[in-house]
Legacy VTK file of the C-alpha trace (Angstrom):
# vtk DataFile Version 3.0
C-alpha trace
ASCII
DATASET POLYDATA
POINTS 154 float
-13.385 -6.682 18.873
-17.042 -8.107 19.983
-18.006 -8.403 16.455
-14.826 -10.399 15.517
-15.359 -13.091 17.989
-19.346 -12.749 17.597
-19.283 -13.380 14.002
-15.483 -14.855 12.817
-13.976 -16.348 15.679
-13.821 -19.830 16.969
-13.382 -20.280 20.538
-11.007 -22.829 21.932
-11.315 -26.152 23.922
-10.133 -27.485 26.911
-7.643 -29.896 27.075
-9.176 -32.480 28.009
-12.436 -31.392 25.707
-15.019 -30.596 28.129
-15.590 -27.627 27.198
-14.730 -24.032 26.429
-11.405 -22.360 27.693
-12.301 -18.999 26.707
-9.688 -18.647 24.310
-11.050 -17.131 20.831
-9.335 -17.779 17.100
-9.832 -16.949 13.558
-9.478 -18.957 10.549
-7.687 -17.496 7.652
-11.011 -18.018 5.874
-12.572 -16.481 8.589
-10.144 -13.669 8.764
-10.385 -13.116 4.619
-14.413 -12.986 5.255
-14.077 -10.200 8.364
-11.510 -8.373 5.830
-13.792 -8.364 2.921
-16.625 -6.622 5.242
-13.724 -4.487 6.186
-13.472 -3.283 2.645
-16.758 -3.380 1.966
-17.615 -0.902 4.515
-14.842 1.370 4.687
-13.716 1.250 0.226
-17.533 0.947 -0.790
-16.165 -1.693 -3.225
-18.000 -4.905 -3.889
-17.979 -8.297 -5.988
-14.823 -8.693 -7.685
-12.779 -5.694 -6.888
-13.139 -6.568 -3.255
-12.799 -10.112 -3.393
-9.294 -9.145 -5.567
-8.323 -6.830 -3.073
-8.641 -8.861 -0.344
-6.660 -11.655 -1.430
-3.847 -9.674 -2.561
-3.715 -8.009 0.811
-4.042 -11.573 3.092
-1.090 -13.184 0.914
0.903 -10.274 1.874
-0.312 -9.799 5.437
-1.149 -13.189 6.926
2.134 -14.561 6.844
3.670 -11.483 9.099
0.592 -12.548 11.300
0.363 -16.522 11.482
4.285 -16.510 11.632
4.254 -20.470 12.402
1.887 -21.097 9.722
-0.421 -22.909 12.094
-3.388 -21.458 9.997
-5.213 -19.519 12.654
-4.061 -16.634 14.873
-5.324 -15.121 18.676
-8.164 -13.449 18.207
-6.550 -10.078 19.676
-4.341 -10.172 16.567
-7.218 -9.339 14.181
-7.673 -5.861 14.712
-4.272 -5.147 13.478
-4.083 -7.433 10.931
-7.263 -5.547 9.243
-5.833 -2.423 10.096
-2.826 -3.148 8.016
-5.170 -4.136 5.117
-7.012 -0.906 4.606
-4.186 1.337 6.261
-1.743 -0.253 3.413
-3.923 1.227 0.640
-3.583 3.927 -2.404
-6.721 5.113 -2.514
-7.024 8.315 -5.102
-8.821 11.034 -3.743
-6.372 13.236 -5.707
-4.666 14.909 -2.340
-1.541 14.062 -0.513
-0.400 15.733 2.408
3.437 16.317 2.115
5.377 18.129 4.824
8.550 20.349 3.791
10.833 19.082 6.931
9.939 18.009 10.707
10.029 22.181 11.275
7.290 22.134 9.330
5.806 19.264 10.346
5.891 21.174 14.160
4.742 24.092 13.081
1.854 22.704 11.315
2.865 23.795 8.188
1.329 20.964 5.398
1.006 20.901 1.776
-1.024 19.423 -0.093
-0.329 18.112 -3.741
-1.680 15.842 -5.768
-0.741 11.843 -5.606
1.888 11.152 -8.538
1.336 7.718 -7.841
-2.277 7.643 -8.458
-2.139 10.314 -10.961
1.226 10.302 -12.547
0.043 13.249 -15.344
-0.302 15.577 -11.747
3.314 15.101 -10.935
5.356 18.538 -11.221
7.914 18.327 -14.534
11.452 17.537 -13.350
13.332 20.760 -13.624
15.348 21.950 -16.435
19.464 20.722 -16.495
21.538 23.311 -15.055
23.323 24.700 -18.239
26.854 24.620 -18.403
29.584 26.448 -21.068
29.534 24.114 -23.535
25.589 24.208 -24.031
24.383 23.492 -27.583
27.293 21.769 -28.474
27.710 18.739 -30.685
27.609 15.560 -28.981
29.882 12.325 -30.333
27.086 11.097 -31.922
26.207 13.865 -33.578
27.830 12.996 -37.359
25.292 9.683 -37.269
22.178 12.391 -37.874
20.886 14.013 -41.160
21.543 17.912 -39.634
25.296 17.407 -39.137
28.220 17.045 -41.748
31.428 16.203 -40.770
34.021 17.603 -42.511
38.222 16.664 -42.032
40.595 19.251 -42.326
43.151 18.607 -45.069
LINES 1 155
154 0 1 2 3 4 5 6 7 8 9 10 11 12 13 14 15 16 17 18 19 20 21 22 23 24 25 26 27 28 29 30 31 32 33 34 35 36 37 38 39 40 41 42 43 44 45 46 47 48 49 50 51 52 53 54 55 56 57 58 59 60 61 62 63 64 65 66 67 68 69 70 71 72 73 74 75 76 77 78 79 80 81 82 83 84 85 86 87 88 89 90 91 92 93 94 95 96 97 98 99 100 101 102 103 104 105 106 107 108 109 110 111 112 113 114 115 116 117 118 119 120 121 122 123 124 125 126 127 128 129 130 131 132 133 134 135 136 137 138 139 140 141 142 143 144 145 146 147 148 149 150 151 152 153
């Protein structure tokens, strides 16, 4: 929190504009700039791919956060908002953790699979139709293909 207000955050005046009140703010500028170092540190990512990331996130988040669109938000509100942005993330490090039930979840019990998401060609196949008596059957559109020949009965 000291490094928001230390390096992004406003502080506030008095009424009457004499001075301080102690109250501290941030921009949305401000707030895209502490998010982008947010990224930068925690993603590795840089330049563009940041700088893309980061806006995509703060049109998504801010308005949740600066609900009367006033522009600026309470200092205190920052952490969260920037937790949101890299908490909201896919990033692929090719591992999910996916629990069975909330038994398992208790006991511990965790799997781990890849991301289908991230890497759809990882995702199991979907199993097999259950088969059923008339199996191999024609269908109705069957006598539209080169491998079927209808034939009337006299």
């Amino acid at each position: 929190m000291y490094s928001l207000i230390k390096d992004y955050a406003l502080e506030g005046k008095l009424e009457d504009g004499s001075g301080p009140n102690g109250k501290f703010f941030l921009t949305r500028a401000a707030t895209s700039d502490a998010a982008a170092a947010v990224v930068q540190q925690h993603f590795g990512w840089t330049g563009e791919k940041r700088d893309n990331y980061v806006a995509t996130q703060m049109a998504k988040i801010w308005p949740g956060v600066d609900v009367l669109n006033e522009g600026f938000i309470d200092c205190s509100k920052g952490p969260g908002l920037l937790r949101d942005l890299v908490d909201d993330a896919e990033i692929d490090n090719s591992l999910q953790v996916q629990y069975a039930d909330d038994v398992g979840e208790a006991m511990g019990l965790a799997q781990f699979r890849p991301n289908a998401i991230s890497s759809p060609w990882s995702a199991p196949p979907a199993p097999p139709a259950p088969s059923g008596k008339i199996d191999g059957a024609y269908t109705k559109d069957d006598h539209k293909t080169e491998f079927y020949d209808r034939e009337v009965p006299a």
